[in-house]
py3Dmol code that shows the C-alpha trace and the ligand (Angstrom):
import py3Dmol

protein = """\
ATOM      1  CA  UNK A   1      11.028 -17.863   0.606  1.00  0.00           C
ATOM      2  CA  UNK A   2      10.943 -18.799   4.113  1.00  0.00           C
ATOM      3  CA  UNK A   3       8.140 -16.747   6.607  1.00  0.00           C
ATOM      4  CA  UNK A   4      10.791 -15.517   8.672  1.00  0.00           C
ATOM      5  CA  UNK A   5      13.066 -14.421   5.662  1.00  0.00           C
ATOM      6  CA  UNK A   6      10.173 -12.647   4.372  1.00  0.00           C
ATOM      7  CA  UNK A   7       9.665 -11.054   7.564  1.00  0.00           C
ATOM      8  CA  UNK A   8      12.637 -10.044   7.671  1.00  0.00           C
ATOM      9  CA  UNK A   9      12.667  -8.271   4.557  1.00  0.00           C
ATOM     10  CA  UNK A  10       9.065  -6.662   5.044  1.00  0.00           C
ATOM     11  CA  UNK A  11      10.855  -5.231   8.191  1.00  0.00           C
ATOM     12  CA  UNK A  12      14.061  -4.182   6.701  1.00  0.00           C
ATOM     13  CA  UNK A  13      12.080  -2.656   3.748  1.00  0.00           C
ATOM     14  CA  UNK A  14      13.851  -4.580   1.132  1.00  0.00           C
ATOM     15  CA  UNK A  15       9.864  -5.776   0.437  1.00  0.00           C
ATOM     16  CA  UNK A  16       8.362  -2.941   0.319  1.00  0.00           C
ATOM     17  CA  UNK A  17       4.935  -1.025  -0.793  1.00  0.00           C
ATOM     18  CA  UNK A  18       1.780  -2.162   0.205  1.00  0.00           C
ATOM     19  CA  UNK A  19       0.794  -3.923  -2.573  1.00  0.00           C
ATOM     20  CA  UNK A  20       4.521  -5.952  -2.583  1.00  0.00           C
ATOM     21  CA  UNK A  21       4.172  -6.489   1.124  1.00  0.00           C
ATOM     22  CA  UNK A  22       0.788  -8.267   0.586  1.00  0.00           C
ATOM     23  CA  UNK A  23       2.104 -10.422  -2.429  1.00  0.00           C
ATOM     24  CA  UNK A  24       5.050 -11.748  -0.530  1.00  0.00           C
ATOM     25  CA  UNK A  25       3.363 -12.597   2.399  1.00  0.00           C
ATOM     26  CA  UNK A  26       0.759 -14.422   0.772  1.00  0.00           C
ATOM     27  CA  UNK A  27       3.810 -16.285  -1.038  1.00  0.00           C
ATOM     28  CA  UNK A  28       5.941 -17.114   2.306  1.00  0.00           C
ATOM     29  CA  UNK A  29       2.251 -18.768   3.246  1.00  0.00           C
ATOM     30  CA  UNK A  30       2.069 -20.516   0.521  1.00  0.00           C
ATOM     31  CA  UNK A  31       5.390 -21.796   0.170  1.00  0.00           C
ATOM     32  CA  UNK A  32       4.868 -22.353   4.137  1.00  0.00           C
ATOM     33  CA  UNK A  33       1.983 -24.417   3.508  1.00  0.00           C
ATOM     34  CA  UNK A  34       3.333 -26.771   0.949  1.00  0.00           C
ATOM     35  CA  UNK A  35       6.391 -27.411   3.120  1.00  0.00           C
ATOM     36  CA  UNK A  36       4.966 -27.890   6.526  1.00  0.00           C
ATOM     37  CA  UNK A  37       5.234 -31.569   8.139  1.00  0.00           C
ATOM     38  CA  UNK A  38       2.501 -31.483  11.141  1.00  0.00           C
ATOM     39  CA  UNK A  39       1.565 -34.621  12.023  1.00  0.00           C
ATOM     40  CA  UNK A  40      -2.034 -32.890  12.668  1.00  0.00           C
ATOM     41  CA  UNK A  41      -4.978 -30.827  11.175  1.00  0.00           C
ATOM     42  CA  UNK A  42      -4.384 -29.186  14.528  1.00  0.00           C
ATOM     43  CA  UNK A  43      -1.028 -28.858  14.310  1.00  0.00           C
ATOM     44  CA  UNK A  44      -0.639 -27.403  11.068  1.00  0.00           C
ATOM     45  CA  UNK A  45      -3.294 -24.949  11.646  1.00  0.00           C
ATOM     46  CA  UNK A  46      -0.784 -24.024  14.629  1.00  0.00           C
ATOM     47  CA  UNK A  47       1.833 -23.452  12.774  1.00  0.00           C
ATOM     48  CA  UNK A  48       0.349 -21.452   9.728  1.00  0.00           C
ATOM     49  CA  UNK A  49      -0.999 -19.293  12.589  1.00  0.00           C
ATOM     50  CA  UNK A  50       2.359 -18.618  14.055  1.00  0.00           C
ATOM     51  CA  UNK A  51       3.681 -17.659  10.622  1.00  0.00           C
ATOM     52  CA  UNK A  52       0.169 -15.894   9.853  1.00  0.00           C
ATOM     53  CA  UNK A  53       0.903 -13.355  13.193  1.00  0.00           C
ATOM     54  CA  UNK A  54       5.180 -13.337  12.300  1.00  0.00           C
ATOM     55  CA  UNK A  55       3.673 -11.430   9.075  1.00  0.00           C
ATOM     56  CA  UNK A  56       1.666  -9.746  10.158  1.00  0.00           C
ATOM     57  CA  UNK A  57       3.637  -8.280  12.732  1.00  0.00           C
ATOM     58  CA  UNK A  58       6.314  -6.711  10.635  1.00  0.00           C
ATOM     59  CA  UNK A  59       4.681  -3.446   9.578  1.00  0.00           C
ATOM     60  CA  UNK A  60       1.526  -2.292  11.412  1.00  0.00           C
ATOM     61  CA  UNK A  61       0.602   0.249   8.833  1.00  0.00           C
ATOM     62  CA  UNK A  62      -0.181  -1.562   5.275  1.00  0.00           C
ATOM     63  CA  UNK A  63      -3.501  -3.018   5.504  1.00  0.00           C
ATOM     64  CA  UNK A  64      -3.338  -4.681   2.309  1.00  0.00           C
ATOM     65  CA  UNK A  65      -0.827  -7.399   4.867  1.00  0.00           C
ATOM     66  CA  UNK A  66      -3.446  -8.861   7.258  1.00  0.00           C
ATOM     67  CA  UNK A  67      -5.985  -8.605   4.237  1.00  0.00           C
ATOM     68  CA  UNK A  68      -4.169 -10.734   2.277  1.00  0.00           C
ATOM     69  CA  UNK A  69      -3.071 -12.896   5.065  1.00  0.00           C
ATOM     70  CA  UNK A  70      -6.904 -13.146   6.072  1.00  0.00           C
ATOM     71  CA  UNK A  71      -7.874 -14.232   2.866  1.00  0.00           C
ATOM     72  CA  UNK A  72      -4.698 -17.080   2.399  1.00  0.00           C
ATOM     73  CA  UNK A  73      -5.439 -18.322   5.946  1.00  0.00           C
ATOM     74  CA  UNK A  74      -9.567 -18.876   5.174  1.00  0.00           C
ATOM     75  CA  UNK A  75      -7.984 -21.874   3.560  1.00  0.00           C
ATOM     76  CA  UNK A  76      -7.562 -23.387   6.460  1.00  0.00           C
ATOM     77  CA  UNK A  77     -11.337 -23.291   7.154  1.00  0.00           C
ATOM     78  CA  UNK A  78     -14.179 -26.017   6.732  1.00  0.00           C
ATOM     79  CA  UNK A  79     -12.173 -28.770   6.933  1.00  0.00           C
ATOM     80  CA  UNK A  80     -10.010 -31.018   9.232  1.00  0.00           C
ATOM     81  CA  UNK A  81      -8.114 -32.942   6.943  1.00  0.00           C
ATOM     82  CA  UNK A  82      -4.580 -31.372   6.646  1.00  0.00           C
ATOM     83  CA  UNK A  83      -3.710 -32.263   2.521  1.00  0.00           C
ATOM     84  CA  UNK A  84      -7.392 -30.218   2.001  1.00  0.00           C
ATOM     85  CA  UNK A  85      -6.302 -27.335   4.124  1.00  0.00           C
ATOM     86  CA  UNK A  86      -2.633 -27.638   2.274  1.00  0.00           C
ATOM     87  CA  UNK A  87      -4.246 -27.106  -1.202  1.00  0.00           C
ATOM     88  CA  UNK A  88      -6.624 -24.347  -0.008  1.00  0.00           C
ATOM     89  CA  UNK A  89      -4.023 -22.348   1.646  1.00  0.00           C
ATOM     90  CA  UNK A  90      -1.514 -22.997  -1.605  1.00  0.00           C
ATOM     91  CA  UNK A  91      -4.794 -22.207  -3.976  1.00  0.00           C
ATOM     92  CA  UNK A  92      -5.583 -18.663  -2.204  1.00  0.00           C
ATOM     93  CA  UNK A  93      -1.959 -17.874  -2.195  1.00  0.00           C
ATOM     94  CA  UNK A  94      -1.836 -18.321  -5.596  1.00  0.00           C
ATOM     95  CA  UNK A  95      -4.994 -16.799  -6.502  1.00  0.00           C
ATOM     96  CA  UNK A  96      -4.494 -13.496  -4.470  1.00  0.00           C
ATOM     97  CA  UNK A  97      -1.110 -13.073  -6.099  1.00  0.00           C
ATOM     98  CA  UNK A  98      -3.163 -13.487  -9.592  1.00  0.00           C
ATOM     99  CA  UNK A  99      -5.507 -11.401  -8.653  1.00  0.00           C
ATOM    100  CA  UNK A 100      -3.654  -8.510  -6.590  1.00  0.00           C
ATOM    101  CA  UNK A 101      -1.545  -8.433 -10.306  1.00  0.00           C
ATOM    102  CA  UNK A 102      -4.833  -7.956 -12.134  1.00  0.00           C
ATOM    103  CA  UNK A 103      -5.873  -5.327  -9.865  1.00  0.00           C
ATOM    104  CA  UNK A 104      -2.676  -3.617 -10.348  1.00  0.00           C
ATOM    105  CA  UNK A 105      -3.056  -3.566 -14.305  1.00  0.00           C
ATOM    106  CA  UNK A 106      -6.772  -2.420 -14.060  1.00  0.00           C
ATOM    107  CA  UNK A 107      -6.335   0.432 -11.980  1.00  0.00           C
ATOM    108  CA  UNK A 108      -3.395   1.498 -14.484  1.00  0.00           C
ATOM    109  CA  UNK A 109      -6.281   1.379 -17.148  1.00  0.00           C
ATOM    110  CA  UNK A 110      -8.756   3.517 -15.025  1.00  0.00           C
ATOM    111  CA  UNK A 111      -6.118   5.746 -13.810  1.00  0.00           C
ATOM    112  CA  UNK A 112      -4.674   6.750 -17.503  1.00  0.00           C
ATOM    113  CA  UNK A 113      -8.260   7.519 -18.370  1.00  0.00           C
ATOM    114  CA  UNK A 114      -8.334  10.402 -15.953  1.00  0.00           C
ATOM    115  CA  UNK A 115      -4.836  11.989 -17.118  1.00  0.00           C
ATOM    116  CA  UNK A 116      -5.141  14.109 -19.716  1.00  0.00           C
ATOM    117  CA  UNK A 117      -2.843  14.786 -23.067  1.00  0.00           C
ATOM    118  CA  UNK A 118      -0.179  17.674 -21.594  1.00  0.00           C
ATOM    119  CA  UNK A 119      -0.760  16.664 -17.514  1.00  0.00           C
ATOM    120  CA  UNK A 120       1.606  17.720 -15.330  1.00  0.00           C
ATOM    121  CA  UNK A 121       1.358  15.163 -12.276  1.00  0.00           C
ATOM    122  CA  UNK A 122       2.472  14.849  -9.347  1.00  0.00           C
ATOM    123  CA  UNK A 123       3.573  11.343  -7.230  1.00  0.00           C
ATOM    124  CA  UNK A 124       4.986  11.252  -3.755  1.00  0.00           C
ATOM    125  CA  UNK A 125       6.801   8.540  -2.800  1.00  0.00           C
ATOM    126  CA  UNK A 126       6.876   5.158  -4.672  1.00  0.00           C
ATOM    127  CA  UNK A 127       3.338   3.215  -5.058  1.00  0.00           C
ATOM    128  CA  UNK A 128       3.270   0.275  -8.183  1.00  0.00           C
ATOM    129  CA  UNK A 129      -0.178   1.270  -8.499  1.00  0.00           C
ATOM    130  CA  UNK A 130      -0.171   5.136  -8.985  1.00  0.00           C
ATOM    131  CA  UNK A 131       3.278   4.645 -11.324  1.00  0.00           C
ATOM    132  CA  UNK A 132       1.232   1.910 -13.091  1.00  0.00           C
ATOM    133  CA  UNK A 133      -1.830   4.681 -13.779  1.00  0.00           C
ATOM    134  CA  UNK A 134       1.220   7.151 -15.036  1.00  0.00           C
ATOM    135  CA  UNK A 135       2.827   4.996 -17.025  1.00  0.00           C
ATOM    136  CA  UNK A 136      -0.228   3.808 -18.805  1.00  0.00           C
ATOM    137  CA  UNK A 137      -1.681   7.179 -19.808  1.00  0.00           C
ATOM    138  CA  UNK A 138       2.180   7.614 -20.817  1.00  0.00           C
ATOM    139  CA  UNK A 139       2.033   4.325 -22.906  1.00  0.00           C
ATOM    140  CA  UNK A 140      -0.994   5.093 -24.556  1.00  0.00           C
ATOM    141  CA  UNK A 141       0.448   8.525 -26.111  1.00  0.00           C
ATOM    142  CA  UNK A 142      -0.371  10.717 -23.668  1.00  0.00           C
ATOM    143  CA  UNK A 143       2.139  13.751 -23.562  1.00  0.00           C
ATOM    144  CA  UNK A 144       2.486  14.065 -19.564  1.00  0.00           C
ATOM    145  CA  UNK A 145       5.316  14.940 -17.755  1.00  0.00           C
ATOM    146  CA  UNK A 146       5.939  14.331 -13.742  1.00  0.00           C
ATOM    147  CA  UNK A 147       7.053  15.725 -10.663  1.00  0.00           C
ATOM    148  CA  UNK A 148       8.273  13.244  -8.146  1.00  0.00           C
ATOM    149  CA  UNK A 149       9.481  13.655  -4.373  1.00  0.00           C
ATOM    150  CA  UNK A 150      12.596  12.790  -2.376  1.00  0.00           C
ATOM    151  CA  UNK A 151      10.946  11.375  -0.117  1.00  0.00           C
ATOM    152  CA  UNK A 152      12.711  11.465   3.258  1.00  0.00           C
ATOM    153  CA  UNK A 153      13.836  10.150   5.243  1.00  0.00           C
ATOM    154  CA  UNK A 154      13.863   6.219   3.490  1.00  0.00           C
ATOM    155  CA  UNK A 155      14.182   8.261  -0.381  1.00  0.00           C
ATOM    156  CA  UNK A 156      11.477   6.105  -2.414  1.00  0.00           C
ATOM    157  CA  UNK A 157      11.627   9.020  -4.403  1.00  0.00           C
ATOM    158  CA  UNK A 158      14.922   7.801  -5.967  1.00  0.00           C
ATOM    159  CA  UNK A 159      12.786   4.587  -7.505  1.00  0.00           C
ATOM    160  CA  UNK A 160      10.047   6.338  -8.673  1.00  0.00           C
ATOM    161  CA  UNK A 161      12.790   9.135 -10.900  1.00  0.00           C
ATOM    162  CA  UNK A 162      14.114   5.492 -11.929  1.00  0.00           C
ATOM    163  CA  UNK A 163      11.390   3.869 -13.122  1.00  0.00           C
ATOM    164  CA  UNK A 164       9.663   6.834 -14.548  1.00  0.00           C
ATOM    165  CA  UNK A 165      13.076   7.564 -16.200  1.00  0.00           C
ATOM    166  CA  UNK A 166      12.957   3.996 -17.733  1.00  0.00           C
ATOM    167  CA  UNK A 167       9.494   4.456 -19.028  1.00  0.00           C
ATOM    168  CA  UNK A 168      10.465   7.513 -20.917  1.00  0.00           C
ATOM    169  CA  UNK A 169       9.072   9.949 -18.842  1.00  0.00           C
ATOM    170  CA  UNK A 170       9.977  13.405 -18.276  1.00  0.00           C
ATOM    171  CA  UNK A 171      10.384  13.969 -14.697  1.00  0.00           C
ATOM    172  CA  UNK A 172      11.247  17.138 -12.529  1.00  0.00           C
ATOM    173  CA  UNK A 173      12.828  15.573  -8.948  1.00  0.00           C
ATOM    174  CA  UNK A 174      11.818  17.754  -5.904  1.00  0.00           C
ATOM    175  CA  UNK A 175      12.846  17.764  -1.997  1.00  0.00           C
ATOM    176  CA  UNK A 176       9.514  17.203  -0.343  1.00  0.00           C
ATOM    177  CA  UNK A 177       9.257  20.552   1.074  1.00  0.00           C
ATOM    178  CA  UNK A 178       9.069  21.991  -2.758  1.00  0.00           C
ATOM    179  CA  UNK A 179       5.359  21.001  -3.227  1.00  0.00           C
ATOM    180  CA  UNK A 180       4.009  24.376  -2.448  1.00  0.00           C
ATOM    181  CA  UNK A 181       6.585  25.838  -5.110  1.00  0.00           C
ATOM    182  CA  UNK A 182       5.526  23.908  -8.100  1.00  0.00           C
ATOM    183  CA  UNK A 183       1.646  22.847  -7.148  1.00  0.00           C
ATOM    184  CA  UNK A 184       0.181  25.440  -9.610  1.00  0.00           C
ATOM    185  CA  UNK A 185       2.733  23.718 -12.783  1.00  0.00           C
ATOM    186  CA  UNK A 186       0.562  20.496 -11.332  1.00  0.00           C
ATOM    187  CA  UNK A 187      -2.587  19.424 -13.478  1.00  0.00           C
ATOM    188  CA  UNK A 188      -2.887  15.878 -11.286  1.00  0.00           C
ATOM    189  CA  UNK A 189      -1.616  14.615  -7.692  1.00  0.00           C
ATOM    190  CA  UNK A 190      -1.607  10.426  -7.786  1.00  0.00           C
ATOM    191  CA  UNK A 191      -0.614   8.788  -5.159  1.00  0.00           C
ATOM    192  CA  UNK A 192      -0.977   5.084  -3.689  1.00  0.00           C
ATOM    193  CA  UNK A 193      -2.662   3.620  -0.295  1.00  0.00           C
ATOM    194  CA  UNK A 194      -1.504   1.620   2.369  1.00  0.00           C
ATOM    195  CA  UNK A 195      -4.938   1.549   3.912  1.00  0.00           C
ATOM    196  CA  UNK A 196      -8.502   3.635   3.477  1.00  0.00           C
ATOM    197  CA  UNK A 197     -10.598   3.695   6.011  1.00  0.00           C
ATOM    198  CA  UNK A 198     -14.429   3.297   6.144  1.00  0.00           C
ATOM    199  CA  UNK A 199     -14.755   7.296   6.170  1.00  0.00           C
ATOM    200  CA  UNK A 200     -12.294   7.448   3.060  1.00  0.00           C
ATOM    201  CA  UNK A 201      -9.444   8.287   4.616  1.00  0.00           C
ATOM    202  CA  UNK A 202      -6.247   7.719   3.025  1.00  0.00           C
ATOM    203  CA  UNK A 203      -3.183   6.275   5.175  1.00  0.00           C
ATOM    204  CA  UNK A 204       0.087   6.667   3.217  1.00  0.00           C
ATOM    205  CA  UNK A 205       3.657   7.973   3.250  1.00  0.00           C
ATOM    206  CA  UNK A 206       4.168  10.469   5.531  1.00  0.00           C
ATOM    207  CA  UNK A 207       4.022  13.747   4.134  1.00  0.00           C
ATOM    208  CA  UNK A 208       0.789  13.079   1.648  1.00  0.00           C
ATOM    209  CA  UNK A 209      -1.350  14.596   4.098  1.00  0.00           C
ATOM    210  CA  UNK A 210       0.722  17.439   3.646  1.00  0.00           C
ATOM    211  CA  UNK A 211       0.742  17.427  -0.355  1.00  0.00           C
ATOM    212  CA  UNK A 212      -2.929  16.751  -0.719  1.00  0.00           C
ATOM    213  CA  UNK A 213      -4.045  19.613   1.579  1.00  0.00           C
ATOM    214  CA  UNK A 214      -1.163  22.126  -0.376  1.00  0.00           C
ATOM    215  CA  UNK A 215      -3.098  20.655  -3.825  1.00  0.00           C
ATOM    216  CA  UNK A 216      -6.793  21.451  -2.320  1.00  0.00           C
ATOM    217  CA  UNK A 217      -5.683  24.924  -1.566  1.00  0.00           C
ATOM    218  CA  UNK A 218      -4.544  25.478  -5.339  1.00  0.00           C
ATOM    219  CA  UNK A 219      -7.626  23.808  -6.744  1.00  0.00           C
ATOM    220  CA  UNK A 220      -5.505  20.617  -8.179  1.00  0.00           C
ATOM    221  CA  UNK A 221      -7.057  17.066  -8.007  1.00  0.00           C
ATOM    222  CA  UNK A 222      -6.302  14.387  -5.897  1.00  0.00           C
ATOM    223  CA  UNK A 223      -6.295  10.702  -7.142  1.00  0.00           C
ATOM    224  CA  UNK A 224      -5.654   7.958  -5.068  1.00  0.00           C
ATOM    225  CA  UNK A 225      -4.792   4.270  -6.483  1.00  0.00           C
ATOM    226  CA  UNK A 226      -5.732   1.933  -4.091  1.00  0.00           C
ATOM    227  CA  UNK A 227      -6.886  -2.217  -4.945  1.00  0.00           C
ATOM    228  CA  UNK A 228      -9.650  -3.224  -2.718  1.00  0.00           C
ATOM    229  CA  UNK A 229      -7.784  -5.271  -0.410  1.00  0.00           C
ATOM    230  CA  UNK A 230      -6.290  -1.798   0.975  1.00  0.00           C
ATOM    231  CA  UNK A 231      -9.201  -1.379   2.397  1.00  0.00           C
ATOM    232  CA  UNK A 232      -9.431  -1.528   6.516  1.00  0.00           C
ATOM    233  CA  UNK A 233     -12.184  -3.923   7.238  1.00  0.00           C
ATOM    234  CA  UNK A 234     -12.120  -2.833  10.914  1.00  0.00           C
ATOM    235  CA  UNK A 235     -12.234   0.558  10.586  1.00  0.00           C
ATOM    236  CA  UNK A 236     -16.018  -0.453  10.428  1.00  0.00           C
ATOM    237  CA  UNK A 237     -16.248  -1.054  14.050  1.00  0.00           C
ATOM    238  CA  UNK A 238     -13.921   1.922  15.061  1.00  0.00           C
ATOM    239  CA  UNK A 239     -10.515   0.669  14.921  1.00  0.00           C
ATOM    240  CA  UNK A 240      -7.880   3.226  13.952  1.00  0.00           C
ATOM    241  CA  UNK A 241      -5.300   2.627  11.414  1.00  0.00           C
ATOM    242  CA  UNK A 242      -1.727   2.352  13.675  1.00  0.00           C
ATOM    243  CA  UNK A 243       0.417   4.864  12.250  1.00  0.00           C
ATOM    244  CA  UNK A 244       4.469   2.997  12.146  1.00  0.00           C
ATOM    245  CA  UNK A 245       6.800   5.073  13.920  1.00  0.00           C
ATOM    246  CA  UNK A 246      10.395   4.203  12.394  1.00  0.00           C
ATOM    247  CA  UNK A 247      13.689   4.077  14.106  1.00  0.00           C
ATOM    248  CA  UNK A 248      15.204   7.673  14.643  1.00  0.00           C
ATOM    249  CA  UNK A 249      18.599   6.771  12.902  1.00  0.00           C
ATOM    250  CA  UNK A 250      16.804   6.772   9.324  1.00  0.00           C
ATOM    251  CA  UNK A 251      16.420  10.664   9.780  1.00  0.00           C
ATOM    252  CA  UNK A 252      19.508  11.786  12.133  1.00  0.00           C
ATOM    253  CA  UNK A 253      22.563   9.439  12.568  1.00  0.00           C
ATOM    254  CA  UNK A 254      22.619   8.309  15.949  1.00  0.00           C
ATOM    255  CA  UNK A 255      25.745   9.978  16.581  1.00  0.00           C
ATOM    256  CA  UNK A 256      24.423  13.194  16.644  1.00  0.00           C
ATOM    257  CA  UNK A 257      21.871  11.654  18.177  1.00  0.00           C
ATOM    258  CA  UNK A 258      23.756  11.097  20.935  1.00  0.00           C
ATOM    259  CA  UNK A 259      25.127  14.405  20.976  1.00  0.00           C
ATOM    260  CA  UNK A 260      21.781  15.856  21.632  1.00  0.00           C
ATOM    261  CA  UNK A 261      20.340  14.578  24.752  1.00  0.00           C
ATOM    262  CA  UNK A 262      17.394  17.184  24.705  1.00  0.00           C
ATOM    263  CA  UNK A 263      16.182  16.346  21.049  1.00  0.00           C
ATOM    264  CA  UNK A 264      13.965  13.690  20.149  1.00  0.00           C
ATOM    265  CA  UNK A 265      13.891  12.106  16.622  1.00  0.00           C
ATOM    266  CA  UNK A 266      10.615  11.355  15.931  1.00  0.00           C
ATOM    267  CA  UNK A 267       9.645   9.203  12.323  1.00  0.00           C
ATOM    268  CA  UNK A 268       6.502   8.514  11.839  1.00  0.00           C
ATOM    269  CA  UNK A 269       6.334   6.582   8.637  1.00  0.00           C
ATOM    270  CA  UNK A 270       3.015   7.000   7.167  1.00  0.00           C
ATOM    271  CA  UNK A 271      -0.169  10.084   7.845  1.00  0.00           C
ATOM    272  CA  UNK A 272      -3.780  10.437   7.254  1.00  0.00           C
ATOM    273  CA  UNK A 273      -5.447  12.390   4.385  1.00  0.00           C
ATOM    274  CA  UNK A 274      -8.827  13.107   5.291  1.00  0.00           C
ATOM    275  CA  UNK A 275     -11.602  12.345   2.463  1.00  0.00           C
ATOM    276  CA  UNK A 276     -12.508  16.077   2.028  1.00  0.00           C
ATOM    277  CA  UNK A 277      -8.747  16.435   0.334  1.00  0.00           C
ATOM    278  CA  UNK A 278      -9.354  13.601  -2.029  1.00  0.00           C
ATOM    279  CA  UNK A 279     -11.261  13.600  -5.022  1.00  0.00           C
ATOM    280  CA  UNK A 280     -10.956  10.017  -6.008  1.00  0.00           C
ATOM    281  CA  UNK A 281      -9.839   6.274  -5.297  1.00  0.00           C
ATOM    282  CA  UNK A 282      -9.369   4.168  -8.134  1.00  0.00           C
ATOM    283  CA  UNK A 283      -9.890   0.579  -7.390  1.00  0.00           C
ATOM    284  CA  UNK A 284     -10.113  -2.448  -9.813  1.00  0.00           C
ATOM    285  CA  UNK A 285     -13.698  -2.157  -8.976  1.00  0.00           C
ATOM    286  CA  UNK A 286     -13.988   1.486 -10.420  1.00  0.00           C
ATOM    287  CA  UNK A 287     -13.116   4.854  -9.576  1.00  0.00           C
ATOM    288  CA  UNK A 288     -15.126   6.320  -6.126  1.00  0.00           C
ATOM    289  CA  UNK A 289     -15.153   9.308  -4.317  1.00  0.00           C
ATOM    290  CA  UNK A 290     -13.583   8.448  -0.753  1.00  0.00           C
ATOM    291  CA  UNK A 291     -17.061   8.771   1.060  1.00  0.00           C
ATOM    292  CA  UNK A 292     -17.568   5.154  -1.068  1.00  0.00           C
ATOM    293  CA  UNK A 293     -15.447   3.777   0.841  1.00  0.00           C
ATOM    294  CA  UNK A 294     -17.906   1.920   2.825  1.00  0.00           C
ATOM    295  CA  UNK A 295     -19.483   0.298   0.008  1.00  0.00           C
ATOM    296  CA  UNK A 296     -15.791  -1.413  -1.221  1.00  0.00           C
ATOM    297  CA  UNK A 297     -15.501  -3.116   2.098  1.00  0.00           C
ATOM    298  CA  UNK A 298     -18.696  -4.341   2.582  1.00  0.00           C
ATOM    299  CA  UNK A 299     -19.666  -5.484  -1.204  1.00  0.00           C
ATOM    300  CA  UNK A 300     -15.876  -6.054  -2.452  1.00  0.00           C
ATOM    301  CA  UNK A 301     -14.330  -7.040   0.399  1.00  0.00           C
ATOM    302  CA  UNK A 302     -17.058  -9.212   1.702  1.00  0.00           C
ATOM    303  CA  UNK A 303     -16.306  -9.318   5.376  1.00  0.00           C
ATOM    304  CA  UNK A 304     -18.951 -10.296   7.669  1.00  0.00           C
ATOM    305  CA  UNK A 305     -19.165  -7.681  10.562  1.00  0.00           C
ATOM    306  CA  UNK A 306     -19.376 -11.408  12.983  1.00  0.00           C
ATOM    307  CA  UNK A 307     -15.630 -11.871  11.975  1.00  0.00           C
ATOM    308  CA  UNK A 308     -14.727  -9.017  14.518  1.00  0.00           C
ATOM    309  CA  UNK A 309     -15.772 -10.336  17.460  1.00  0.00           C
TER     310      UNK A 309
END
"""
ligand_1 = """\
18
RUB
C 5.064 2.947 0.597
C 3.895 3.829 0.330
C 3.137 3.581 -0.939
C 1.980 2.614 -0.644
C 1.319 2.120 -1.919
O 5.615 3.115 1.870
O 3.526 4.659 1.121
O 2.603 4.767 -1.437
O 2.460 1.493 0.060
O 2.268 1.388 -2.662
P 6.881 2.244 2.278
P 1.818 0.318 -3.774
O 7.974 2.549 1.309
O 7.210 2.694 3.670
O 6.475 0.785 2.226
O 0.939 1.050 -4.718
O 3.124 -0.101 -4.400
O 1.125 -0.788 -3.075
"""
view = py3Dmol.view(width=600, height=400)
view.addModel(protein, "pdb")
view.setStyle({"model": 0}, {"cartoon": {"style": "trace"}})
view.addModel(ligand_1, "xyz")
view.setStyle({"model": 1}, {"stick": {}})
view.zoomTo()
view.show()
């Protein structure tokens, strides 16, 4: 697919999750790469750049996007000669895909091994990673049944009750403001990452925050499924994860909209779960408690602190 078709679709949310966002960027680079014409190193650098930032661009929230453009776009690195950049951008591309797909299937291994025969567990929104973990303890006998959120105002709920309904799974669907009704028929909260931060903070769907602190008060666990590469390199140095705040016509239709001229629709997409509400992240690296987090980024994710400046 073309970089700005991808865009388009990371944008539109027809590409969507972290973990999906990352893949398909890393594949509009790739497929970038091998189609470019520059007459120059220099040029082509240039224009992998451009389409580099045009992904990167399209949702500010999902760290796993300028991870996995970072690591694609080292391909351009220690050389001059455009065919050798080509191949390394093409070979990273390819690799990362491989790789974020391994990750996905490990932490589905790891995650099953904490869910228990009889779980009840709760998932809010729609993460690959934390369905993967369900699924697996599902696949491997496991009696476990699910309750899964709406989801407003963008529904992802409506995917998860699909695929979990696929899989077999017995599934109770619940507006998101039901947490605190059913948290104490809940064994297990999973849920996925867009980005954890060097203090173990969790940035994901808006509205986690909310079920993770409602499952600390009833004494109910908190598992987050997370590959490496959702880790936020900078957060080392102080930078902040940007929370995306979506157009106000996916919660009110701008009609009424209009007819209000005193209210403000605000829609932030994504929220922060402190570390102290979650018990732990499962990576393809192993399961860690969120105050870990440190130790992913530096011996996982390998970034040299000089890279910042
Ligand atoms: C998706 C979301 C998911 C994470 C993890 O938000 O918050 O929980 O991205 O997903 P949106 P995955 O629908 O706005 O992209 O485990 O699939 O990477």
């Amino acid at each position: 697919m073309i970089v700005s078709e991808t865009a388009e679709k990371i944008k539109k949310m027809e590409i969507r999750g972290a973990g999906r966002i990352a893949r398909a960027a890393a594949e509009a680079l790739r497929d970038h790469a091998g189609t470019l014409k520059s007459p120059s190193y220099a040029a082509f650098r240039q224009e992998m750049e451009t389409a580099a930032a045009t992904l990167v661009a399209t949702r500010p929230t999902a760290v796993s996007l300028p991870n996995a453009v970072h690591i694609v776009m080292a391909g351009l690195d220690g050389t001059t000669d455009t065919e050798e950049a080509r191949a390394a951008v093409i070979g990273r591309a390819d690799q990362f895909v491989r790789s974020s797909q391994q990750a996905v299937e490990r932490i589905a291994g790891f995650g099953a091994s904490h869910i228990r025969d009889g779980d009840v567990i709760l998932t809010h929104c729609n993460s690959e990673v934390a369905l993967g973990c369900i699924i697996e303890a599902h696949r491997s006998g496991k009696e476990i049944e699910v309750f899964a959120t709406e989801v407003r105002p963008r529904n992802q709920g409506h995917i998860t009750i699909r695929t979990l309904n696929d899989a077999g799974i017995k599934t109770s669907f619940i507006v998101d403001s039901a947490v605190r009704s059913f948290i104490n028929d809940v064994d297990l909260v999973i849920v996925g990452a867009d980005a954890v931060t060097v203090n173990g903070a969790v940035v994901n769907k808006i509205g986690t925050s909310q079920v993770a602190h409602t499952a600390a008060e009833a004494r109910v666990n908190v598992l987050v499924a997370a590959e490496t590469y959702k880790f936020a390199p900078r957060t080392v140095i102080g930078e902040l994860i940007q929370i995306e705040e979506r157009p106000g016509n996916e919660v009110l239709p701008d009609d009424i909209a209009r007819s209000l001229p005193h209210v403000t629709v605000r829609n932030p997409a994504f929220d922060v779960t402190p570390a102290e509400f979650i018990d732990l992240i499962i990576t393809e690296q192993g399961a860690i408690p969120p105050q870990m987090a440190y130790i992913i980024i530096r011996e996982y994710l390998g970034w040299d602190i000089a890279e910042f400046r």
